[in-house]
C-alpha positions in Angstrom: -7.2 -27.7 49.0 -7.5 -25.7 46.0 -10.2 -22.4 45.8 -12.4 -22.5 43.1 -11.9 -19.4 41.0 -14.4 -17.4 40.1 -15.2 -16.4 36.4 -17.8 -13.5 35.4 -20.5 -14.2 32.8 -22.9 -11.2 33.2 -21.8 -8.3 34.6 -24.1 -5.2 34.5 -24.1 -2.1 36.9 -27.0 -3.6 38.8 -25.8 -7.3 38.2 -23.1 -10.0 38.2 -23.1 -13.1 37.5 -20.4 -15.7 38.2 -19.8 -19.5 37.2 -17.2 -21.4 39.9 -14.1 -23.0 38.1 -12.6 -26.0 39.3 -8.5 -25.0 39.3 -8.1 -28.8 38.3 -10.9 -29.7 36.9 -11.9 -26.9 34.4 -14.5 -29.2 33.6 -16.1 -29.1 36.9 -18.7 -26.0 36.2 -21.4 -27.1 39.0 -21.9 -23.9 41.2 -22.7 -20.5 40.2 -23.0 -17.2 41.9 -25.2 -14.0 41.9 -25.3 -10.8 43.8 -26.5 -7.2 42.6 -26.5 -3.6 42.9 -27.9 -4.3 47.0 -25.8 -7.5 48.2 -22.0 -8.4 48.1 -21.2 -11.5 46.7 -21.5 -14.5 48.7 -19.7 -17.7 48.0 -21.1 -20.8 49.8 -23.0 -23.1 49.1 -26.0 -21.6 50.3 -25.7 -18.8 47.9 -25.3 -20.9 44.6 -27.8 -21.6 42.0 -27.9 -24.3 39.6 -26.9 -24.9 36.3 -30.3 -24.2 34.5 -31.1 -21.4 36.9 -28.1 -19.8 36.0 -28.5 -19.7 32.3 -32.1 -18.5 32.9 -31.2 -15.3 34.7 -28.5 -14.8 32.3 -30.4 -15.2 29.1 -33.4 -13.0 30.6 -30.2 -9.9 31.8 -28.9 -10.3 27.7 -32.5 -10.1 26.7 -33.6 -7.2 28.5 -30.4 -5.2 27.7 -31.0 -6.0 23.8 -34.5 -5.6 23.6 -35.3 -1.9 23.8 -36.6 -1.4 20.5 -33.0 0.0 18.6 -33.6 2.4 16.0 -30.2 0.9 14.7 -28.2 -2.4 15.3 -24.2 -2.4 14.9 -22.4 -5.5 15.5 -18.6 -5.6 15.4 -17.3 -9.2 14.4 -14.0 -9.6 15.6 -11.1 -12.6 15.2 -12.4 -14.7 18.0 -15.7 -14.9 15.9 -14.1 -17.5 13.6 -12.4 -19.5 15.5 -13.8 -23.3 17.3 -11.3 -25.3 18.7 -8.1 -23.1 17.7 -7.1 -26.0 15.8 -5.1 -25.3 12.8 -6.7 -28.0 10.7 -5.9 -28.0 7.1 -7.2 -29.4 3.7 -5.3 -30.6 0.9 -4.1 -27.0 0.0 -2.8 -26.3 3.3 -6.0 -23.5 3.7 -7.5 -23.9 7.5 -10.7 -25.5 7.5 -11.6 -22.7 10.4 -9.9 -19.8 12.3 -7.4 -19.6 14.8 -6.0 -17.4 17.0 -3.1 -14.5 15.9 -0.8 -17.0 18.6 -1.9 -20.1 16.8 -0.8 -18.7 13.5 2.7 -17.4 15.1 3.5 -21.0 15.9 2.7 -21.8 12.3 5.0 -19.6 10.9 7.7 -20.6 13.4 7.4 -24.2 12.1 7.4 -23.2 8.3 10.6 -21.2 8.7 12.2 -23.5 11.3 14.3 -25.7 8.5 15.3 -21.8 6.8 13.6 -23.6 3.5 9.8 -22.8 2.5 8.0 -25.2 0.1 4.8 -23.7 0.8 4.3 -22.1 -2.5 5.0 -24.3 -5.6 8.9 -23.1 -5.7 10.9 -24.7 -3.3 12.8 -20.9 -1.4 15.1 -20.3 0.9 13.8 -18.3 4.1 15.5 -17.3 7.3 14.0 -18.7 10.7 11.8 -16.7 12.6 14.4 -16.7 15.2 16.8 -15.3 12.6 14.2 -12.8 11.3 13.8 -11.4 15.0 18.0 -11.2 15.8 18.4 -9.0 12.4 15.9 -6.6 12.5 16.5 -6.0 16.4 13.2 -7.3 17.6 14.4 -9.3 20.1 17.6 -12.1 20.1 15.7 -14.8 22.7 12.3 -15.4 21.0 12.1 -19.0 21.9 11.5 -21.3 24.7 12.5 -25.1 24.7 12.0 -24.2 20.7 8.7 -22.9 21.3 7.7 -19.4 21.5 7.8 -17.4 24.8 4.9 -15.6 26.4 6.6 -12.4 25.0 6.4 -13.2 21.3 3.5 -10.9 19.6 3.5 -11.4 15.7 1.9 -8.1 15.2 4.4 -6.4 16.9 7.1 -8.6 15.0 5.7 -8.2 11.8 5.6 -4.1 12.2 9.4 -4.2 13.6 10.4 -6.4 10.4 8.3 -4.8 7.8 10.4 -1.0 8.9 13.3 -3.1 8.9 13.0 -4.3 5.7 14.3 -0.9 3.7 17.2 -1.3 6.0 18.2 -5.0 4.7 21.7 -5.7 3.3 21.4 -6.1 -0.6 23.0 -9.8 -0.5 20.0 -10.8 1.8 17.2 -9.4 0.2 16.1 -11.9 -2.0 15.9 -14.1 1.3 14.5 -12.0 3.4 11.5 -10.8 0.9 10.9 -14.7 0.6 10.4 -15.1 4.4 7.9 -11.9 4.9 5.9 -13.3 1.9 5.9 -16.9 3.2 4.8 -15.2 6.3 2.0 -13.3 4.9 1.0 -16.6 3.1 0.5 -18.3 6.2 -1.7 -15.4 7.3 -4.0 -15.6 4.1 -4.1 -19.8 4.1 -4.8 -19.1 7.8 -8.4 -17.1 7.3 -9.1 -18.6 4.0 -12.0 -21.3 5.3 -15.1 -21.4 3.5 -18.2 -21.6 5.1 -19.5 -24.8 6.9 -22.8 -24.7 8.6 -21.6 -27.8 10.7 -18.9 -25.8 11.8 -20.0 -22.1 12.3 -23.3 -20.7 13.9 -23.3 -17.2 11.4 -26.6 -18.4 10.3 -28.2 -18.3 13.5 -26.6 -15.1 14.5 -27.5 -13.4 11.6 -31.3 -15.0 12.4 -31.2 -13.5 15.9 -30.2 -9.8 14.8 -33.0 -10.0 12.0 -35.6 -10.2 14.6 -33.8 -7.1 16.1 -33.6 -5.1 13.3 -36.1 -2.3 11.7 -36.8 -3.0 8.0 -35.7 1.1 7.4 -32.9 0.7 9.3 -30.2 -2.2 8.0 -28.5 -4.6 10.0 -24.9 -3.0 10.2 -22.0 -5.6 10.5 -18.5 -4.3 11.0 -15.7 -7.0 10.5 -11.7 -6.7 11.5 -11.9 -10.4 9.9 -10.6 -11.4 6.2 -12.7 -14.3 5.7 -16.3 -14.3 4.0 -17.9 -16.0 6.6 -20.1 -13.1 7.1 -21.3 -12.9 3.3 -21.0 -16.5 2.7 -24.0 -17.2 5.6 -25.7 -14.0 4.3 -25.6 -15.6 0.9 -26.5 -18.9 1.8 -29.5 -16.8 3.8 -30.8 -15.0 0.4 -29.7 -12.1 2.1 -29.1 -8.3 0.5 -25.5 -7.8 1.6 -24.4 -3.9 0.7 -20.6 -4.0 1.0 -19.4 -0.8 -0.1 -19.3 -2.3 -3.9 -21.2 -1.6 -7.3 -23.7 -4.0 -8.2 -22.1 -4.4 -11.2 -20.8 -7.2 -13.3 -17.3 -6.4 -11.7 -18.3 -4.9 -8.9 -15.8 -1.5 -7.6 -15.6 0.1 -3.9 -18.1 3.0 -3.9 -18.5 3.9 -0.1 -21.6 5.7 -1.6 -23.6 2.4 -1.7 -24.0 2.1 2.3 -26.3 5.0 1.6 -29.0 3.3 -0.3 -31.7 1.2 0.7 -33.9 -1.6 -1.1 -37.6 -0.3 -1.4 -41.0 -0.9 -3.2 -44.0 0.9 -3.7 -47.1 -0.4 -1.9 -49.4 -1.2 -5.2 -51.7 1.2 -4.6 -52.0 4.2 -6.6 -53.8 6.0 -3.7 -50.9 6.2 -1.2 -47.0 7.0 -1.3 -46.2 4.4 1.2 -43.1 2.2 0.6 -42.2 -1.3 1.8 -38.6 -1.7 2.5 -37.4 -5.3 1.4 -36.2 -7.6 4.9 -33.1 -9.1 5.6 -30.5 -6.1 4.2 -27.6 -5.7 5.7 -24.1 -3.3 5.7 -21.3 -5.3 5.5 -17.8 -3.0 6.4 -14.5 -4.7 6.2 -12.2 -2.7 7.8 -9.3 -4.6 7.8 -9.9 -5.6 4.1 -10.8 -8.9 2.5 -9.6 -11.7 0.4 -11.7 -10.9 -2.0 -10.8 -7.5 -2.8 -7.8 -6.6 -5.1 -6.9 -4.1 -7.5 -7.9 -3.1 -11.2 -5.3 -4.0 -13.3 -4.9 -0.2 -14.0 -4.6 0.1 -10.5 -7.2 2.8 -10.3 -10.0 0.9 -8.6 -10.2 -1.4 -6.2 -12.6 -4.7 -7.1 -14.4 -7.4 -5.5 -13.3 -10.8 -6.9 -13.6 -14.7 -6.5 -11.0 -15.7 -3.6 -9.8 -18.5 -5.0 -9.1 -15.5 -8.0 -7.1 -12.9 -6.1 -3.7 -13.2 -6.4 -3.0 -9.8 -4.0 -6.1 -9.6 -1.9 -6.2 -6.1 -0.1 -5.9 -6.6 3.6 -4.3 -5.1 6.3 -2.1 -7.4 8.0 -1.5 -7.2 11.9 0.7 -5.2 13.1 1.2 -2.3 15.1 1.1 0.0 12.4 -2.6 -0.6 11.8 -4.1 3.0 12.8 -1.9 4.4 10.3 -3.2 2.0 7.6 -6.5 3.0 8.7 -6.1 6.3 6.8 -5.4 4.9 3.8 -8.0 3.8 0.7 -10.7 1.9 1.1 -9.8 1.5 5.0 -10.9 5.8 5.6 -14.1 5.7 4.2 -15.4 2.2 6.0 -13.7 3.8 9.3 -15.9 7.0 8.6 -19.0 5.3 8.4 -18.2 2.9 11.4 -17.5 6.2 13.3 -20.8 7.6 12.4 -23.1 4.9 12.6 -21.6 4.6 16.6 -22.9 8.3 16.9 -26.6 7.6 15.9 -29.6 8.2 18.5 -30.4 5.0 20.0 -28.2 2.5 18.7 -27.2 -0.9 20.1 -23.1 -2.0 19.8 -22.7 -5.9 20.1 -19.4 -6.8 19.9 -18.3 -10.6 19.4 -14.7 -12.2 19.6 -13.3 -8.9 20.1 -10.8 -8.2 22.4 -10.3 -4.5 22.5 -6.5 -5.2 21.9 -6.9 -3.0 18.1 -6.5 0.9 20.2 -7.9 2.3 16.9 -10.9 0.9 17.1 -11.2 0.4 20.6 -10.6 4.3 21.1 -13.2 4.7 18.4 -15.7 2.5 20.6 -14.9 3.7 24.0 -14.9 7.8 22.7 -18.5 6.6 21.5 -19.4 4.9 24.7 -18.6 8.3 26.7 -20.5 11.4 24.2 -23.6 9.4 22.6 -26.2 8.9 25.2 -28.2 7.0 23.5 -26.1 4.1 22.7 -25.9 0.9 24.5 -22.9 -1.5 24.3 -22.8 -5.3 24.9 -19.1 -6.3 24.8 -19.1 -10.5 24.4 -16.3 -12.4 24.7 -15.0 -16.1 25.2 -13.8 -14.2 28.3 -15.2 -11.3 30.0 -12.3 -10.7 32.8 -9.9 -7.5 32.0 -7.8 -8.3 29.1 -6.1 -4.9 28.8 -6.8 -1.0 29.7 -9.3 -0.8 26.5 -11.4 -3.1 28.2 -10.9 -1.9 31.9 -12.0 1.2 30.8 -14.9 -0.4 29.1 -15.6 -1.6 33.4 -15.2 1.9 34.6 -17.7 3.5 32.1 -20.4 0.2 33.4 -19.2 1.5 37.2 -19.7 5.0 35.7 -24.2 4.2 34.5 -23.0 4.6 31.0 -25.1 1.7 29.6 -22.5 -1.0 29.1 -22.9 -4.9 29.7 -20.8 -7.8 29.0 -21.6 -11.5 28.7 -19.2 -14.4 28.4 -20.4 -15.9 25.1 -18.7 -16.8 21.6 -20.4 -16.5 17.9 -20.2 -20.8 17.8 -21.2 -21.7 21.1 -24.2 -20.4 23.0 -24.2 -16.3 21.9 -27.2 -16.9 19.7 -28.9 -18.8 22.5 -28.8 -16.2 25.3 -30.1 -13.1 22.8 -32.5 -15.5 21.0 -35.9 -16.5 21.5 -38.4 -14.9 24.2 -37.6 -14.3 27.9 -38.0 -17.3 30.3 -40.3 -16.5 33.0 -40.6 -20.0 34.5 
């Protein structure tokens, strides 16, 4: 007979919460489990709660963690945020109709390349196969698996071995090999190029639930590692202010400055000094770049254009290299402020289809975690079990009292509902 396994949902210094998984039957999701900072964890059926139960106690844990009255609100959107059923739908122009995961996108690529000819731009190119590309630039010879890729395969790491590789290319297969890294990178931009589709994505009613969070004075702060504009395309669709680190300008340029400002009236009455700040602003940081941003054509500034406009958009593309990227412009000065907005007085960190897998940022998060005392951090995930050592640390600093939480929760399924709405004290 096969043991159900047990999956955490809540887990909290004083509190974990645990849903029973049927090995089979994954489907099966009928007994759940509770114990705290006083009792072990018992698993019988005497112990289990139900169903609605369940969802109570975790919804009340998210609330109470969230609800302390946050000076300051930082969210960090990650990957997993954008994606739904992993599906790599397409429309007519081959652009994915939602996001998908970085494996999802390798197995794209490996199809693309697999007939060494690429018609995915208008000129029909010649390309080596990803298998090829590995074997040359010494990534590794076996990448494949009954032609399918092996667990072992990581396209960011493949990407960083191939794009030091590529000084070291013989001239007579240059021309070939620059088409397969851009047809590569293609894939990559058509892959996170979705537009927004409120039948598809729940950024409306996340962005809803952190407005009842957030102070007026203080703006909503949303960090993104993702390229998409699903963020300001909900914000838009919202009437939201969106402060991105751009001029308000006809064609608007990167000015880091503009974080700094606020959106402010005077009360009309000549008798006092008091201001109203205007509701529903936000800061918008996209560390990793965007597709809409691109360069002057003096190649001085860096500008924020139409999508469907930018021939080069300014991203930085996974691969292992990505800390040193960070350094570069506009990627310093958004890193700055994320760094500094982590280190303000009682701050809240959400973090949503992030899996700590980034060590730049994850360092940044966890060296946070550790000196600010007054900032709390709810990691949220599609799973909440140790995915790597940036997130067992993230465990020892919750076994440690630093005031960490996580809950097993994605941006389009039921995050909004658990830190939503008031308690349920039924």
């Amino acid at each position: 007979m096969n043991e159900d396994k047990l999956e955490p949902v809540w887990l909290s210094k004083n509190l974990k919460l645990y849903q029973a998984i049927d090995p089979i039957d994954r489907n099966n999701k009928s007994k759940f489990y509770k114990n705290d900072i006083n009792h072990e964890l018992k698993k019988d059926n005497d112990s289990a709660i139900d169903s609605v139960e369940f969802k109570k106690i975790v919804k009340n844990e998210s609330l109470k963690f969230i609800n302390n009255k946050f000076d300051n609100i930082v969210v960090l959107v990650g990957a997993g945020a954008s994606v739904t059923d992993n599906k790599f739908k397409k429309d007519e122009n081959g652009i994915a109709r939602a996001g998908v995961t970085v494996a999802k996108i390798a197995d794209e690529v490996l199809e693309e390349l697999s007939n060494e000819s690429s018609s995915l731009n208008e000129d029909q190119a010649a390309v080596f196969s990803l298998e090829k590309m590995a074997s040359m630039s010494k990534y590794d010879d076996n990448i494949l698996n009954e032609d399918k890729l092996n667990d072992k395969f990581n396209l960011e790491d493949f990407l960083s071995n191939i794009l030091a590789y590529e000084k070291f290319v013989p001239e007579e297969d240059k021309e070939k090999f620059n088409n397969t890294k851009n047809v590569i990178l293609d894939i990559i931009i058509k892959a996170t190029s979705y537009n927004y589709d409120s039948n598809t994505f729940n950024h409306v009613k996340f962005l809803n639930v952190l407005s009842k969070l957030t102070r007026p004075e203080n703006k909503l702060n949303l960090v993104t590692t993702n390229y998409d504009t699903l963020l300001e395309d909900a914000a838009e669709s919202m009437k939201w202010t969106v402060f991105d680190g751009f001029s308000f300008s006809q064609t608007p340029q990167f000015d880091s400055t503009m974080f700094d400002w606020n959106l402010v009236k005077e009360v009309p009455n000549v008798k006092t000094n008091e201001n109203i700040y205007k509701i529903n602003v936000a800061n918008l940081l996209k560390i990793h770049g965007s597709l809409t941003w691109e360069r002057s054509k003096s190649g001085k500034n860096i500008i924020r254009n139409n999508k469907s406009n930018v021939k080069r958009p300014i991203m930085v593309f996974p691969s292992s290299n990505k800390y040193a990227q960070s350094y570069q412009e506009p990627y310093f000065d958004l890193f700055n402020k994320f760094q500094n907005l982590l280190h303000k007085p009682n701050t809240l960190l959400i973090t949503t289809g992030f899996s700590f897998a980034d060590n730049h940022i994850a360092r940044m998060i966890i060296s946070a975690i550790q000196t600010n005392d007054g900032l709390s951090a709810l990691i949220t995930d599609f799973s909440i079990e140790s995915q790597n050592g940036n997130w067992h640390e993230l465990e020892t600093a919750m076994n440690n009292y630093y005031n960490v939480a996580f809950l097993k929760a994605t941006l389009n399924n039921d995050l909004s509902d658990y830190l939503g709405g008031p308690m349920d004290d039924n």
